[in-house]
Every structure is written in C-alpha cells, then in structure tokens.
N, C-alpha and C positions, 0 to 999 in steps of 0.2 A: 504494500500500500504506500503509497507516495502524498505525505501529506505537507502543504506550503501555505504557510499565511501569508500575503503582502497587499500592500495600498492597492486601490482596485482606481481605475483610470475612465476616465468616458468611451474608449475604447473599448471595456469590458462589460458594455449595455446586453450584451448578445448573452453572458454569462448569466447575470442577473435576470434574463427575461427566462431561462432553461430552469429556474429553481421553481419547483413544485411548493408552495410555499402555501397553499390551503386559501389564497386570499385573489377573491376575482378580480378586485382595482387595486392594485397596490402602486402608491403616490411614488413611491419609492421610483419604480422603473419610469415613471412621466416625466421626473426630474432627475435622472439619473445624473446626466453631465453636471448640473448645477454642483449635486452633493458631492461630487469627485472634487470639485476647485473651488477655489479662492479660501476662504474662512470655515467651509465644509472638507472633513477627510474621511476616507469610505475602509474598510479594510474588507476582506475574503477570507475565509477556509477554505482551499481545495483538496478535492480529494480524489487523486489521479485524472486530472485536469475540470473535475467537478466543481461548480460553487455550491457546498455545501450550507454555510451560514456566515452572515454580515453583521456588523457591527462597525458605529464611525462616532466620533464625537461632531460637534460645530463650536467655533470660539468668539464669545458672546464678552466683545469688551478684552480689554486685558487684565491676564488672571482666571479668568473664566469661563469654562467650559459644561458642556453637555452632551453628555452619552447619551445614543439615538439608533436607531434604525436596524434594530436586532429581528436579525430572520433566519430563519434556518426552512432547509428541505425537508419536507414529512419524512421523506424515506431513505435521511439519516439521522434522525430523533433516538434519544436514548442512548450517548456514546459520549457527551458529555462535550461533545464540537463549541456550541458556542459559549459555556462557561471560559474552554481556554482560550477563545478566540476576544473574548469580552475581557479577558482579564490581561489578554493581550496589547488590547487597545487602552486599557488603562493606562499598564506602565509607557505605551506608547507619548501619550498622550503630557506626562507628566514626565518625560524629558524635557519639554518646554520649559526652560527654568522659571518662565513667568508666570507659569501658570500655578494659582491658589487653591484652587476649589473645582472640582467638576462634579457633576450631580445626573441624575437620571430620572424619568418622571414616568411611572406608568400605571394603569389603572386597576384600583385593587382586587378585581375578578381576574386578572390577567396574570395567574398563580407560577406560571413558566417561568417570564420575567422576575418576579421577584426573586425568584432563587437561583436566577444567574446574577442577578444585584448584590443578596446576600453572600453567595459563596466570594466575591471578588472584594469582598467587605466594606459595602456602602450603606452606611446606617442611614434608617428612614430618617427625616428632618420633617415634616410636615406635613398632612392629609388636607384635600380641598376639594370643593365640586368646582369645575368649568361653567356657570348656571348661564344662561343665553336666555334670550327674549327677545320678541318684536316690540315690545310697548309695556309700560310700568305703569299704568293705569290703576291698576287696583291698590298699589305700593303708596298711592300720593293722597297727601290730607291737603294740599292747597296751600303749602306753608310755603313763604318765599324762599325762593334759593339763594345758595354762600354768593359771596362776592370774588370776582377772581382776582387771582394774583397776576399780575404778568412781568415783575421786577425781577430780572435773572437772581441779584443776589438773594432775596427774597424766598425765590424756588429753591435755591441751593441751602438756605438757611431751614429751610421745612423738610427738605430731605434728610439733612443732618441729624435734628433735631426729636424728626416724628416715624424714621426709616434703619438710618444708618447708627444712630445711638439707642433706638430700640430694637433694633436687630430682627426686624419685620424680615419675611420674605416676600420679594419683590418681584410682579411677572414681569418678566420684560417687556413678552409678548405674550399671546395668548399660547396656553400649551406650556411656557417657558419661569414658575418661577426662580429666584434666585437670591441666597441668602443678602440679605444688604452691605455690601462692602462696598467701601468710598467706590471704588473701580467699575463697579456697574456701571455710573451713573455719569454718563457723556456730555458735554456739553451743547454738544448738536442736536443730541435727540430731546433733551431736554430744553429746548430751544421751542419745538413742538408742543410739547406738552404741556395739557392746560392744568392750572391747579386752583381748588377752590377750597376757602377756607372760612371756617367762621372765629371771629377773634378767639384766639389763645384753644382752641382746639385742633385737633388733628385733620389734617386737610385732605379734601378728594381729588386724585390726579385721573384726567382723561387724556386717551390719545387717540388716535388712529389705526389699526392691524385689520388685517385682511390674513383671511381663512378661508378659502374661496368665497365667504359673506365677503360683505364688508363691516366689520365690528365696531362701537367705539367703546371702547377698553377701560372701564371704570375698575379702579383699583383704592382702595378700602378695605385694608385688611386686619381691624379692630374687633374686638368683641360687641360693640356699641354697635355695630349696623343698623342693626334693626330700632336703634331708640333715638338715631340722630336725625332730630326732624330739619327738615327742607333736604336731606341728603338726595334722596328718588326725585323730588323736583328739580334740582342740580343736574342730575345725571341725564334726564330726561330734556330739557336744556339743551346740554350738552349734541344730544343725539340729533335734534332738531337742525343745533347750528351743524352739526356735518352732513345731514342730510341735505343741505340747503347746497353744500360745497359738491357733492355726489348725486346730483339730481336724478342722472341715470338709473343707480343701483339703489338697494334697500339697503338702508344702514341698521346691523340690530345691534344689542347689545349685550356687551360679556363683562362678567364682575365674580372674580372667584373668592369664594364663598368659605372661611374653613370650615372644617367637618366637623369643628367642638361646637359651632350655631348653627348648623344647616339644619338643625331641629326648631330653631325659632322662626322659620318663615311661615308666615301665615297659609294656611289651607289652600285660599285662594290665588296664590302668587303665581305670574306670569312662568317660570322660568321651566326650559327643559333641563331635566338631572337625570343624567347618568350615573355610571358606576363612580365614584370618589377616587380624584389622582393623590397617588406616591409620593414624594419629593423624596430619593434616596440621594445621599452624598459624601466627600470623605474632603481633607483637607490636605495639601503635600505632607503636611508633620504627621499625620493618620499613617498615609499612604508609606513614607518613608519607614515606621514603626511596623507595616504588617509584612 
C-alpha cells in the first residue's frame, strides 16, 4: 500500500471530484481552486494514487487560523485516514511561527468530527446556534433603537473594552467564530462595520456576509439578549439600511445565539435552528505541550 499526504493544488479538482464522499453538492468541489490558494491551504490522503480524505485550515487575520473541510471516502472509513491526516494539518499549520490559535467548528450531531477534533486534542471553547430569519417582527416592543457609533477610535475602544478584555468569542463571519484576540480585529474591516450602542452598555456590531443569502450579521454575544430593549429594533434597522444598499437580493439575518440562552427565546420567534455548533481549539503553548 502506498500511502502520501501532500498540499493538494487546483490541478487536483479531478481527485476531489473521484471521492465517494456520501454528499450530493458538496461546496467543496465548486470552489475547489479558491481553497487551494491565497489565505486557503487544502491537504490529501492518498492511497495508491486515491484521494482518500481532506483536511485544510484558512488564515483569518494574523495568528489565526481554522481547521475546515474534512472529508473522507465511504469506502475507506474505519482505518483511522483522517485523524492522521487532521493531525497532520495541524502541526502543518503551526509551523507558521505566527500563528496563535487555530480552532475548528462543527455541529454537534456530527459525532465523526468530533473525534477527529478530540483525538488531535482541541478542546471544545464554546456551543452556539447559527439562528437566521427573514424579519424580527415578533422580537420588537417598538422601543427606539441604540444610536450608532461611527468614530474609529470609539469602535476600537468598545472592542477593547466589551470583546477583547472580556474575552467574548467573536464571529468573524458567519460559520467563523473566534476567541477575541487584539489580532482578529482589522482595521479595514472594521472600517465597515456598524456598531451601536447605548450609553455605558455593551454594544451591537453589524456587518455585511454572504452565505449564498445575503446576511446582515448581528453579533451580541451577552447573556442579556433577550432583556436589552431596542436591541431587535437596532438590528432590524440595520437590515433595512442594507437592504436598501442590495435592492436586488433578500437580505436576512444571522445573530449567533449561545447555547446556555437558546432556551430563552420566546415560542414565537422568527429564527431557523438547527443542530448547535462546536467551537473546538488549542493554542501554540497547548499544541507545543501535546
């Protein structure tokens, strides 16, 4: 048996498209080139010139990373292929001397994944629903909404303050969060992003992400959700001024939710929920110790 891990190339679309992988659209082969380059790296198992099973990180900022795109072939399941192939792309991954932190996010009926997370020893960090909606109608008492900020030092000072010194986990993007380190936090993208606040409380950041929707990304990741009034008329707001920018598409909306208050939403609430994601992760001084 001849078996060879290596970086897998846009040239090796044809491999990827040969894996029996149990999944009728997988995003994976649509965007294959993209995940091979720039800030995306792809890795393979072959198994006498098979692609048995994948695994890639993407580097979100500097310092930080996220482990992604784990597949394997039905009918080489049970051999224990993409633990090594996973654990491969780790220490890969964390030659980058800059890199901090890498994490992995998957959903917790998805029992396989986890126990390729755990064996490669990335301790859970965090449970959340992804909850989406067209309209927050039922969410609103008519209470006016925060006022925004748009003073860069201002945003950077509420980041600090209500994020990076309470050590929030922050989506980036939708699918994507990530522990609060100064590093996340760009000064371009943050440039975009709206933030609204009411005096001397924790404030609401909106943005822009596209998931073949068009979303706009309410992040609010307090226990207080549910008791901050004008908070849904804010975000609600919010969706309007983008739609207004997106005339073409439907803008909805995505605001992740943890899973210690996903029991306080009201009966009636807008939002689809699925299974609750993962946040698993490890840090170099972790990683250098196992």
């Amino acid at each position: 048996m001849n078996a060879v891990i290596r970086q897998l190339l846009p040239s090796d679309k044809n491999f990827m498209e040969s894996m029996h992988t149990g999944m009728a659209d997988d995003y994976i082969i649509r965007i294959f080139d993209r995940l091979c380059t720039g800030n995306h790296v792809l890795f393979g198992y072959f198994i006498n010139n098979q692609l048995v099973s994948t695994a890639g990180y993407t580097i979100f900022g500097p310092g930080l990373a996220m482990l992604g795109r784990l597949r394997s072939d039905i009918r080489y399941r049970g051999h224990g292929y993409s633990k090594q192939l996973t654990k491969y792309v780790l220490d890969q991954a964390f030659q980058t001397k800059e890199l901090k932190w890498l994490g992995a996010n998957t959903q917790a009926d998805n029992i396989p994944a986890q126990k390729v997370l755990n064996h490669i020893h990335l301790e859970k960090q965090t449970a959340f629903y992804g909850c989406t909606a067209k309209r927050l109608d039922v969410l609103m008492d008519k209470e006016p909404g925060w006022q925004e900020v748009t003073q860069k030092e201002l945003k950077n000072k509420l980041l600090n303050t209500y994020h990076i010194a309470k050590k929030t986990f922050f989506p980036l993007e939708c699918y994507y969060p990530f522990p609060s380190l100064s590093e996340l936090f760009q000064n371009d993208q943050i440039k975009s992003w709206r933030f609204f606040q009411e005096e001397g409380l924790p404030p609401l950041i909106t943005k822009k992400d596209i998931k073949k929707e068009i979303y706009l990304h309410a992040v609010y990741p307090y226990k207080d959700l549910f008791d901050r009034r004008g908070l849904w008329e804010t975000i609600a707001a919010a969706q309007k001024d983008l739609q207004n920018q997106c005339p073409d598409e439907e803008v909805h909306i995505w605001i992740d939710i943890p899973a210690s208050i996903i029991n306080h939403l009201p009966e009636n609430h807008p939002f689809e929920l699925g299974s609750p994601w993962l946040l698993y992760g490890t840090g170099r001084d972790t990683w250098l110790n196992n």
